[in-house]
Biopython code that builds the backbone (N, CA, C, O; Angstrom):
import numpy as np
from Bio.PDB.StructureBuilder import StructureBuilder

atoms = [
    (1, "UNK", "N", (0.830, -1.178, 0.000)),
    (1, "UNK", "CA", (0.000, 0.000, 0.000)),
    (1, "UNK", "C", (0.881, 1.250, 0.000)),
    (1, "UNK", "O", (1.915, 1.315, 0.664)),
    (2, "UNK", "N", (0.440, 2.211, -0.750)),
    (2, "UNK", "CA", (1.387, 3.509, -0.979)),
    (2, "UNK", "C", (0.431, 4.465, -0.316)),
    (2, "UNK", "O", (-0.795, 4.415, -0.416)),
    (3, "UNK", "N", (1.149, 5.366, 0.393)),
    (3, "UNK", "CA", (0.321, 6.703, 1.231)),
    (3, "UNK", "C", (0.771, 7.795, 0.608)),
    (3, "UNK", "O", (1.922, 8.056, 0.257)),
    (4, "UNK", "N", (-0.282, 8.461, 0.486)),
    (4, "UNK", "CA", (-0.084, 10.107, -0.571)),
    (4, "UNK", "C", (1.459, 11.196, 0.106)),
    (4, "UNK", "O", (1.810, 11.234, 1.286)),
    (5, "UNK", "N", (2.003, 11.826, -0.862)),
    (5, "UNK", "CA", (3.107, 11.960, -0.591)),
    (5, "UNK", "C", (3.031, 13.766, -1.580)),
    (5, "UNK", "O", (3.102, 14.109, -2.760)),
    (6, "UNK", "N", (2.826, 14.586, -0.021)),
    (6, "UNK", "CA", (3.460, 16.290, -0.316)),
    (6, "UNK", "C", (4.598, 17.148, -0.539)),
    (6, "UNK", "O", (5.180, 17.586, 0.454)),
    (7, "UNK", "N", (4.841, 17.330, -1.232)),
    (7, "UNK", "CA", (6.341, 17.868, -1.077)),
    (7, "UNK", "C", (6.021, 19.413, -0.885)),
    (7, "UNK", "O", (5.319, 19.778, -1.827)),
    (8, "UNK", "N", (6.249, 20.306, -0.123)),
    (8, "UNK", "CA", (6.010, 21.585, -0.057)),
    (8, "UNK", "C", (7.289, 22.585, 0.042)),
    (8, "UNK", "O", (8.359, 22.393, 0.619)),
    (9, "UNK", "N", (6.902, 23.568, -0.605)),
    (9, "UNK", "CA", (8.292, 24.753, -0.996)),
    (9, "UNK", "C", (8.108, 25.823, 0.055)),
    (9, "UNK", "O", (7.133, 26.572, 0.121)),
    (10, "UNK", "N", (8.943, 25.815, 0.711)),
    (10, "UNK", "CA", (8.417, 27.332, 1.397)),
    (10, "UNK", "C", (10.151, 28.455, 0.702)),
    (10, "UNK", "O", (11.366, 28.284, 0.603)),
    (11, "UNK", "N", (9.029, 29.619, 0.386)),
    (11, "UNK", "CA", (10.070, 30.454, -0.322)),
    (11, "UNK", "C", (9.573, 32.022, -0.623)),
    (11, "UNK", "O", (8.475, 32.093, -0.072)),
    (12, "UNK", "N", (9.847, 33.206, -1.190)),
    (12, "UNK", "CA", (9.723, 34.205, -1.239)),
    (12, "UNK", "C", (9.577, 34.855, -2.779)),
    (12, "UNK", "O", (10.024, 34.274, -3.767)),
    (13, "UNK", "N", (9.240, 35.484, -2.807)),
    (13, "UNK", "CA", (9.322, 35.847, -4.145)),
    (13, "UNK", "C", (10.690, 36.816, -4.197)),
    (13, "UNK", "O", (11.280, 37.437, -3.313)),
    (14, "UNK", "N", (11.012, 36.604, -6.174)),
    (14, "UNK", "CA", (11.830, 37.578, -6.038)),
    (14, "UNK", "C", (13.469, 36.511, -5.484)),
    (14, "UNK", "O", (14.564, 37.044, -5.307)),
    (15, "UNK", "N", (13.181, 34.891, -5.302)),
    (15, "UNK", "CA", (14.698, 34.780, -4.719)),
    (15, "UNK", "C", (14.717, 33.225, -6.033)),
    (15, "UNK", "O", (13.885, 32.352, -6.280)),
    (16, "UNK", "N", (15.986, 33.505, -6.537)),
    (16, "UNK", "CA", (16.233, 32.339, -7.832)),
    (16, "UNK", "C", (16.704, 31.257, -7.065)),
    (16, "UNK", "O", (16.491, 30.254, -7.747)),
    (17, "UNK", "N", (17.242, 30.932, -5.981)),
    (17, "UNK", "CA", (17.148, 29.447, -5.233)),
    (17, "UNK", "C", (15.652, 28.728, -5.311)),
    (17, "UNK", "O", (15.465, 27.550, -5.617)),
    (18, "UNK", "N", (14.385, 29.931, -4.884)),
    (18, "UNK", "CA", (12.993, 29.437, -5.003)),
    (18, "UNK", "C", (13.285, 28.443, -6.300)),
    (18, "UNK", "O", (13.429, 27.221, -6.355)),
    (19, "UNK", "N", (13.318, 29.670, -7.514)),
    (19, "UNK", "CA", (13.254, 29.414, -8.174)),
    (19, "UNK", "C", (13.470, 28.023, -8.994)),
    (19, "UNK", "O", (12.540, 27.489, -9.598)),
    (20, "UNK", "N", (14.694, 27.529, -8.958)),
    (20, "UNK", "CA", (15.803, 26.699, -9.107)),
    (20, "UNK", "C", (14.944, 25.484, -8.327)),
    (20, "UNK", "O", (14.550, 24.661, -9.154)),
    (21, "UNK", "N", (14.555, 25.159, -6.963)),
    (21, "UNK", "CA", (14.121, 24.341, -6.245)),
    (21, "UNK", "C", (12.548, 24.254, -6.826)),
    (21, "UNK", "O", (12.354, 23.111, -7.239)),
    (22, "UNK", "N", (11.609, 24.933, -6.954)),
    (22, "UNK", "CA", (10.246, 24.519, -7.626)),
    (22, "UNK", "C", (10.739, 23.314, -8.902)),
    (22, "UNK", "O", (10.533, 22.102, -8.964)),
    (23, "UNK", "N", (11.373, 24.139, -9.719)),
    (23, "UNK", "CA", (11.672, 23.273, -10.681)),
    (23, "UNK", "C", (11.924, 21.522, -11.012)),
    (23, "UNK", "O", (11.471, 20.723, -11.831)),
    (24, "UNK", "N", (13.018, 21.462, -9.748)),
    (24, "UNK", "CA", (12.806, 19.989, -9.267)),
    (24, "UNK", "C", (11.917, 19.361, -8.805)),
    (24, "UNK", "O", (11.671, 18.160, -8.918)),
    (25, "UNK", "N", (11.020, 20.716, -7.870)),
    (25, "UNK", "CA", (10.146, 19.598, -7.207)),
    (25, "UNK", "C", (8.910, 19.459, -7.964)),
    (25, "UNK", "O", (8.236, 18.430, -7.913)),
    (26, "UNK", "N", (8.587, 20.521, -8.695)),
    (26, "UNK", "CA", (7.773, 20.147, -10.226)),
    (26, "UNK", "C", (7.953, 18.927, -10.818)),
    (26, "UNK", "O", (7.070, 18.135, -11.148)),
    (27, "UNK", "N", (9.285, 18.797, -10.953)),
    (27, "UNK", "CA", (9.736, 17.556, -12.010)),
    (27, "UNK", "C", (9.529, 16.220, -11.252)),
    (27, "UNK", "O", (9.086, 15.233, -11.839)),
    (28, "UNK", "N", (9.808, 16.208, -10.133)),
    (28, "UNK", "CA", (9.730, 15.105, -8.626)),
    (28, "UNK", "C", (8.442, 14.704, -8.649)),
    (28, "UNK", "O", (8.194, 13.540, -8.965)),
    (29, "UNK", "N", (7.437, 15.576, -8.326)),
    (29, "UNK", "CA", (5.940, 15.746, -8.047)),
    (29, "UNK", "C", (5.406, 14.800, -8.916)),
    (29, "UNK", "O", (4.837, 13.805, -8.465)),
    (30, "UNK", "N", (5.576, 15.081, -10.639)),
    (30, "UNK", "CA", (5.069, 15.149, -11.581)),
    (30, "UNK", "C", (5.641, 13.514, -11.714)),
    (30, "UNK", "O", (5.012, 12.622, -11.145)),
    (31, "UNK", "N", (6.599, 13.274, -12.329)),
    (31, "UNK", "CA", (7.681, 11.831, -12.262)),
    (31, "UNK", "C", (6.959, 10.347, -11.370)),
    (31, "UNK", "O", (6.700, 9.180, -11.661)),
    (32, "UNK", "N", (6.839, 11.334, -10.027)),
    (32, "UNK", "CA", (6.402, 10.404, -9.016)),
    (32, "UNK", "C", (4.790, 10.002, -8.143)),
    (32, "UNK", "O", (4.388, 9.142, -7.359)),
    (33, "UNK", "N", (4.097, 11.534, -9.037)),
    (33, "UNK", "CA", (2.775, 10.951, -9.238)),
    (33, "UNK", "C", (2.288, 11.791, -6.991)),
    (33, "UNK", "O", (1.316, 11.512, -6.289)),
    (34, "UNK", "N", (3.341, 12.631, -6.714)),
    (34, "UNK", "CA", (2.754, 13.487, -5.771)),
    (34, "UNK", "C", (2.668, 14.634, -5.840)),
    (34, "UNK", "O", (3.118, 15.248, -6.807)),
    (35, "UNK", "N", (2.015, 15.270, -4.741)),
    (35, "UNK", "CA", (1.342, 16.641, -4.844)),
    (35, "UNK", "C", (2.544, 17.293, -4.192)),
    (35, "UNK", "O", (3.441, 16.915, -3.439)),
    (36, "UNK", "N", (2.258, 18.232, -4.684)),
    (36, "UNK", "CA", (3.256, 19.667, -4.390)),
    (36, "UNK", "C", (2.508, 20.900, -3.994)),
    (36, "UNK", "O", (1.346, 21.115, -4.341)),
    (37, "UNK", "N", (3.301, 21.779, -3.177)),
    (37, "UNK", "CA", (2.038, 23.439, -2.926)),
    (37, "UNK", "C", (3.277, 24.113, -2.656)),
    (37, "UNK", "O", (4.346, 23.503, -2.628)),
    (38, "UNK", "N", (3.172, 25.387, -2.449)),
    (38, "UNK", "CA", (4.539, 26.367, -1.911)),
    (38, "UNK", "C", (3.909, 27.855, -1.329)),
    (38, "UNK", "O", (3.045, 28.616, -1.764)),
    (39, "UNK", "N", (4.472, 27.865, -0.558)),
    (39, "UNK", "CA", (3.595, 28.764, 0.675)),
    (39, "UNK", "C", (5.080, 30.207, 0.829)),
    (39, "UNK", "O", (6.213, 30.055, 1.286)),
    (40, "UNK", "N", (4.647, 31.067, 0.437)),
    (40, "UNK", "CA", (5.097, 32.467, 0.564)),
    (40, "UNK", "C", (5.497, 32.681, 2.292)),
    (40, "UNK", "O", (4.598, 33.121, 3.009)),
    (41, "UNK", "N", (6.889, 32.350, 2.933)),
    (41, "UNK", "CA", (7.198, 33.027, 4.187)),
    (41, "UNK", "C", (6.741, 34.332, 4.653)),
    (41, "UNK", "O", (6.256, 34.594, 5.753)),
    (42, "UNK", "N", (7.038, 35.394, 3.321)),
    (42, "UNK", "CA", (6.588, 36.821, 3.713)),
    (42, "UNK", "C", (5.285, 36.659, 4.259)),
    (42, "UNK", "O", (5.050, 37.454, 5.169)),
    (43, "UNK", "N", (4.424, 35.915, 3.996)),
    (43, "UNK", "CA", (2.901, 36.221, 4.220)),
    (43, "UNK", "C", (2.279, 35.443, 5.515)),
    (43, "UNK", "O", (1.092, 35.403, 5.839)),
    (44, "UNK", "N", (3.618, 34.711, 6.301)),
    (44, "UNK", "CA", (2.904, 34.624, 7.426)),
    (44, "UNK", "C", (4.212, 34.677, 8.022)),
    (44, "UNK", "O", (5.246, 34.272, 7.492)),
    (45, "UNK", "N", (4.043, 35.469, 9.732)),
    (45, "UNK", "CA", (5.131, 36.090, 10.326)),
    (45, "UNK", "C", (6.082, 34.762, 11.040)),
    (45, "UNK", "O", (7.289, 34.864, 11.258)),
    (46, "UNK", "N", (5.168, 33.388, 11.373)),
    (46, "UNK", "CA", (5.727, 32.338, 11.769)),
    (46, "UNK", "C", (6.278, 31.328, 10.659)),
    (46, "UNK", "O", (6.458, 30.113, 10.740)),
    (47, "UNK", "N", (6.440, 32.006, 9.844)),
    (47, "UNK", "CA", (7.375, 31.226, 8.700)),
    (47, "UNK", "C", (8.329, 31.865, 8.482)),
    (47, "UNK", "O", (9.438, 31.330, 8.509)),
    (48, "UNK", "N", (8.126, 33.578, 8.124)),
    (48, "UNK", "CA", (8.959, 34.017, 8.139)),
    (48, "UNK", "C", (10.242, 34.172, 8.865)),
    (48, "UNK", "O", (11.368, 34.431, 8.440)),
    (49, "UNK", "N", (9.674, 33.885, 10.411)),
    (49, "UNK", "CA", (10.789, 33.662, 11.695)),
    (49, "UNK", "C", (11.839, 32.487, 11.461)),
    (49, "UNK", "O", (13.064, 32.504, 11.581)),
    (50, "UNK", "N", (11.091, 31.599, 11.140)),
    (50, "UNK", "CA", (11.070, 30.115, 11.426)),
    (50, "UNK", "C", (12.443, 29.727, 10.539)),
    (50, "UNK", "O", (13.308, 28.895, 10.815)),
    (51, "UNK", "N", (12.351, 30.543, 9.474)),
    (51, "UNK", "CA", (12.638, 29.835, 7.920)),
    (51, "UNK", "C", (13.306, 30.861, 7.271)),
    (51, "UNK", "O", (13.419, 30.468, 6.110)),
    (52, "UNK", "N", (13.932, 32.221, 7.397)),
    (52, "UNK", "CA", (14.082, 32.998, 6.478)),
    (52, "UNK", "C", (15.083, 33.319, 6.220)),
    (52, "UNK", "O", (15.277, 34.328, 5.542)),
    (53, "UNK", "N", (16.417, 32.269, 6.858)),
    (53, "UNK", "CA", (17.591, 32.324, 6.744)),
    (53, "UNK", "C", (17.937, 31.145, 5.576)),
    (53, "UNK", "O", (18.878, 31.228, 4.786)),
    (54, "UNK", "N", (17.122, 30.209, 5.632)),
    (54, "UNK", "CA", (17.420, 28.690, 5.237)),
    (54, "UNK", "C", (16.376, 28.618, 3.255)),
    (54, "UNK", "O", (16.790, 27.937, 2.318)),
    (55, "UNK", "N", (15.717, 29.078, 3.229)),
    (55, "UNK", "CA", (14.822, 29.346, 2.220)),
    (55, "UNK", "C", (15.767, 29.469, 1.111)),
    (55, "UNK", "O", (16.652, 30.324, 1.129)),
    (56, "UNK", "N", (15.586, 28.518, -0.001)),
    (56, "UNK", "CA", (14.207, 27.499, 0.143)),
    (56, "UNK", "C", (14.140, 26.607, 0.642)),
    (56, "UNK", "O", (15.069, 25.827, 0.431)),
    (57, "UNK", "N", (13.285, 26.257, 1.383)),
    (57, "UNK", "CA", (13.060, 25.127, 2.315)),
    (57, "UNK", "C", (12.408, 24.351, 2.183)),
    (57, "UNK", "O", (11.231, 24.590, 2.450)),
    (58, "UNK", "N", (12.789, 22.917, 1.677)),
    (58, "UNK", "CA", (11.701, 21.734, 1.647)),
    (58, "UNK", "C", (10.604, 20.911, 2.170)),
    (58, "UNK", "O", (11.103, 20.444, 3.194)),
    (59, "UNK", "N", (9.999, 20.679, 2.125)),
    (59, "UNK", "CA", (9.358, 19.732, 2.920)),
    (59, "UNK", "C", (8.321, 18.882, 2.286)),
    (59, "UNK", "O", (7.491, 19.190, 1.430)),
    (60, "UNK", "N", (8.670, 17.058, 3.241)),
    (60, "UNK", "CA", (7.739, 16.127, 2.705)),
    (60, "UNK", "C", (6.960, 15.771, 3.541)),
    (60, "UNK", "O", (7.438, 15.373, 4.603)),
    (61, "UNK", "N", (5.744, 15.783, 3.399)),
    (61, "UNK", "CA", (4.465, 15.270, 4.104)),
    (61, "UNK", "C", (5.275, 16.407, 5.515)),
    (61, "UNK", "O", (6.091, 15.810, 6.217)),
    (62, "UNK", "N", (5.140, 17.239, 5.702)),
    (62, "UNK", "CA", (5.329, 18.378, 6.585)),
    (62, "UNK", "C", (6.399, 18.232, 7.684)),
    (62, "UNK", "O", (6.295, 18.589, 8.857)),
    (63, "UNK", "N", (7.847, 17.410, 6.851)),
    (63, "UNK", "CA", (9.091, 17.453, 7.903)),
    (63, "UNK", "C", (9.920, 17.841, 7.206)),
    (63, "UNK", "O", (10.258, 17.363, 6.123)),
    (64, "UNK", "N", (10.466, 19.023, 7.905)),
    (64, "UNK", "CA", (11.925, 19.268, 6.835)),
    (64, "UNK", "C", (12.663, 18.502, 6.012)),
    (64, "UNK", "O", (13.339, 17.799, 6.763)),
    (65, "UNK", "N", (12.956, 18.198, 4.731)),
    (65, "UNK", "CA", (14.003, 17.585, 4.357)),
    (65, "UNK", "C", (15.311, 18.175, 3.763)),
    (65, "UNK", "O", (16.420, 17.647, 3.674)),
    (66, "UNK", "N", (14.980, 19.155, 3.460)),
    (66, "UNK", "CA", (16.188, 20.511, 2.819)),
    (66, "UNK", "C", (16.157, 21.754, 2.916)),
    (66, "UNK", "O", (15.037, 22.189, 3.182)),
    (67, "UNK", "N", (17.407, 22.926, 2.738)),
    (67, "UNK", "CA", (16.840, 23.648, 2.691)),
    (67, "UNK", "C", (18.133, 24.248, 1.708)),
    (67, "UNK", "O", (19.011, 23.414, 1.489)),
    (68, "UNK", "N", (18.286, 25.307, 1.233)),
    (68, "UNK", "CA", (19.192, 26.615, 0.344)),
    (68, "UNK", "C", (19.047, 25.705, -1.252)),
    (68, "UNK", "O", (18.645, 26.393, -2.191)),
    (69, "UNK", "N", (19.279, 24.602, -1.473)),
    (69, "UNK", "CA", (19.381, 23.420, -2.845)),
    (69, "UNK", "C", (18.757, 22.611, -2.578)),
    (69, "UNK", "O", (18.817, 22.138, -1.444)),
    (70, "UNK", "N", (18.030, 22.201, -3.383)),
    (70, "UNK", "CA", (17.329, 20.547, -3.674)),
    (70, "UNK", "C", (17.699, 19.610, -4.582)),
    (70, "UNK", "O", (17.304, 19.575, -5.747)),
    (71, "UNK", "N", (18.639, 18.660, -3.940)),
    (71, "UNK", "CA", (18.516, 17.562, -4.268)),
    (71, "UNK", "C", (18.158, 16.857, -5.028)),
    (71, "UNK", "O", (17.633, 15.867, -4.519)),
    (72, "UNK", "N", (18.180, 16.862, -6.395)),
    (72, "UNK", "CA", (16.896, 16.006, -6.938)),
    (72, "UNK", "C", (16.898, 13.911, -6.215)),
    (72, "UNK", "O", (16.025, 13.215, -5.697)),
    (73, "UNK", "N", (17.690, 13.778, -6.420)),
    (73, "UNK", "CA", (18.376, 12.207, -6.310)),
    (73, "UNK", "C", (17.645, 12.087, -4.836)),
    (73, "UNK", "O", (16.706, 11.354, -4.526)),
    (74, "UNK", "N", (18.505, 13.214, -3.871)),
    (74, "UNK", "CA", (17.904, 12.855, -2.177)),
    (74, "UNK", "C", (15.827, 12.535, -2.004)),
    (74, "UNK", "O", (15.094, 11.652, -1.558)),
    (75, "UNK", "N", (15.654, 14.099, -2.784)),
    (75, "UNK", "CA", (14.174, 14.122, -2.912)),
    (75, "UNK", "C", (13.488, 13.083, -3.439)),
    (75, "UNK", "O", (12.636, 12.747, -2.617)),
    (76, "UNK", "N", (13.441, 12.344, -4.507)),
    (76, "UNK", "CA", (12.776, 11.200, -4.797)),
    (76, "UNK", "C", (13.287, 9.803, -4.207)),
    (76, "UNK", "O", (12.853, 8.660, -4.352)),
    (77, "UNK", "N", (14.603, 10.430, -3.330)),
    (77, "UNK", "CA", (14.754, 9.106, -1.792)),
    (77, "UNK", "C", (13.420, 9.471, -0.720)),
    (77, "UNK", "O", (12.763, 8.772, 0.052)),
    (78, "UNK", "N", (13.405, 10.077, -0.876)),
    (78, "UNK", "CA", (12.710, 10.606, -0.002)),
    (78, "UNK", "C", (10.826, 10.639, 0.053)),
    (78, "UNK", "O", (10.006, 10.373, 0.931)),
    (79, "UNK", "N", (10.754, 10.989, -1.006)),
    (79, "UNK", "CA", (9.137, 10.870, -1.789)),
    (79, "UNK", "C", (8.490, 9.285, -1.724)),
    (79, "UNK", "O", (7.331, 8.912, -1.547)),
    (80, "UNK", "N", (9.816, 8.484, -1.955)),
    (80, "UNK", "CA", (9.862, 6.572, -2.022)),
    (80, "UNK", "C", (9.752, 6.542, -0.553)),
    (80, "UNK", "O", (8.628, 6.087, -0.342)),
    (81, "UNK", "N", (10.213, 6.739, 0.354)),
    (81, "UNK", "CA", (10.150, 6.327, 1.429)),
    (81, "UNK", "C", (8.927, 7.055, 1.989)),
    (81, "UNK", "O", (8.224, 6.322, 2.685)),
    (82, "UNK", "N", (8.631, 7.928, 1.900)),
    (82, "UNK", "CA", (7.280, 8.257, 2.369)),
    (82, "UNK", "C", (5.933, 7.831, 2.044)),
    (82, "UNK", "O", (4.995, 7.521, 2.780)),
    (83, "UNK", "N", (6.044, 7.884, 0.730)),
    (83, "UNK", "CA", (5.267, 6.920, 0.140)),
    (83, "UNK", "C", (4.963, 5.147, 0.801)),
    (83, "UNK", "O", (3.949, 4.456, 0.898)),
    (84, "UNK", "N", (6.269, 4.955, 1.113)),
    (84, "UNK", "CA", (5.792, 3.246, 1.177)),
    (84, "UNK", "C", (6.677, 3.094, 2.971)),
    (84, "UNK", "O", (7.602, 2.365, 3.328)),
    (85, "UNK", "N", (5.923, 4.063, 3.684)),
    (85, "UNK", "CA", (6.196, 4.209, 4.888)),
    (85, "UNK", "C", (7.698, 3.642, 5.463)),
    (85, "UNK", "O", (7.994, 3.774, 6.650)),
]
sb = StructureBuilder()
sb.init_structure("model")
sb.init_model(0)
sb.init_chain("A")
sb.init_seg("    ")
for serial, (resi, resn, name, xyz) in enumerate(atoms, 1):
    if name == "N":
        sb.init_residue(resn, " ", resi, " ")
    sb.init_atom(name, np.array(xyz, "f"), 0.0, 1.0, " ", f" {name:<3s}", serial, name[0])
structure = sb.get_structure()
């Protein structure tokens, strides 16, 4: 049995690491058949705290897995194992 598998971007506008990191996880998402979303730090003050040194910052099913580069190779280690617990 496979369990649904999020990968989420947290990032800013305006910064080409975002940039650079959607891209993979577009390609990841898409490849591997999970959902993706990416949530703007500026727009909430507890992300912004949290996260605004490290951005872009990854995350699967809502635990850090990266943050400044993504991985492609680590990330779909990662997507597999979440997926199949």
């Amino acid at each position: 049995m496979t369990a649904p598998v999020t990968i989420t971007l947290l990032g800013k506008p305006g910064c080409h690491l975002c940039d650079e990191a959607r891209e993979v996880i577009v390609r990841v998402a898409e490849e591997m058949g999970a959902d993706w979303e990416e949530h703007d730090i500026t727009q909430s003050p507890e992300l912004l705290r949290r996260y605004w040194e490290q951005i872009p910052v990854t995350l699967v099913n809502g635990v850090q897995h990266d943050f400044w580069r993504v991985d492609e190779a680590r990330l779909r280690e990662a997507v597999a194992k979440a997926r199949h617990g």
